[in-house]
C-alpha positions, 0 to 999 in steps of 0.5 A: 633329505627329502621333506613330506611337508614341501609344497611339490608334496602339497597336493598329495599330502592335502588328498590324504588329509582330505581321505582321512577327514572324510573317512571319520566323518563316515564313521561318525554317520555310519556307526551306532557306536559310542566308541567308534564315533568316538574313533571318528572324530580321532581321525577327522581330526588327525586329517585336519592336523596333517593339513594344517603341519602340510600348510605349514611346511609349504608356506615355510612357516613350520614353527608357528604350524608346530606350535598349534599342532601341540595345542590341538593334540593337548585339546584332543586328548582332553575331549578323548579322555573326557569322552571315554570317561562318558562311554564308561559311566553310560555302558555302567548305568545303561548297559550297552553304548547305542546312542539312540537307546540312551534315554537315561542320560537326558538332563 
């Protein structure tokens, strides 16, 4: 069976992941958007995961590359829950989720 994560793969997999990063960090430049911003930094972070599962793979090191998989995917879904969390409470008090219009939430 043939494995993505092999080091004749590398360079493709590092291209995709390197697409991925860049296309999230466009749409966190482009957007005027809690939400999409909030989908950018999904996507650049899931470029650096496949970097970092490839790197693994290739070194021959897939366990310790898994582990700290888990690790990240736990502390992304902790920032993406906190994230929408913020987006609800200031669509709520605010009425719309342009960030350069929310004055409001100044500490």
């Amino acid at each position: 069976m043939n494995s993505l994560f092999t080091p004749e793969n590398l360079q493709f997999n590092y291209f995709v992941a390197l697409m991925m990063f860049f296309i999230g960090v466009y749409t966190m430049a482009a957007s005027r958007n809690l939400i999409r911003l909030l989908i950018g930094l999904e996507i650049t972070s899931k470029g650096c995961m496949l970097a970092l599962i490839s790197a693994g793979g290739a070194a021959g090191n897939m366990p310790t590359a898994q582990a700290l998989l888990i690790i990240m995917i736990s502390v992304e879904a902790v920032v993406v829950a906190v994230g929408l969390i913020l987006i609800i409470r200031a669509f709520r008090q605010q009425g719309n989720i342009d960030p350069t219009k929310l004055s409001g939430l100044k500490g």
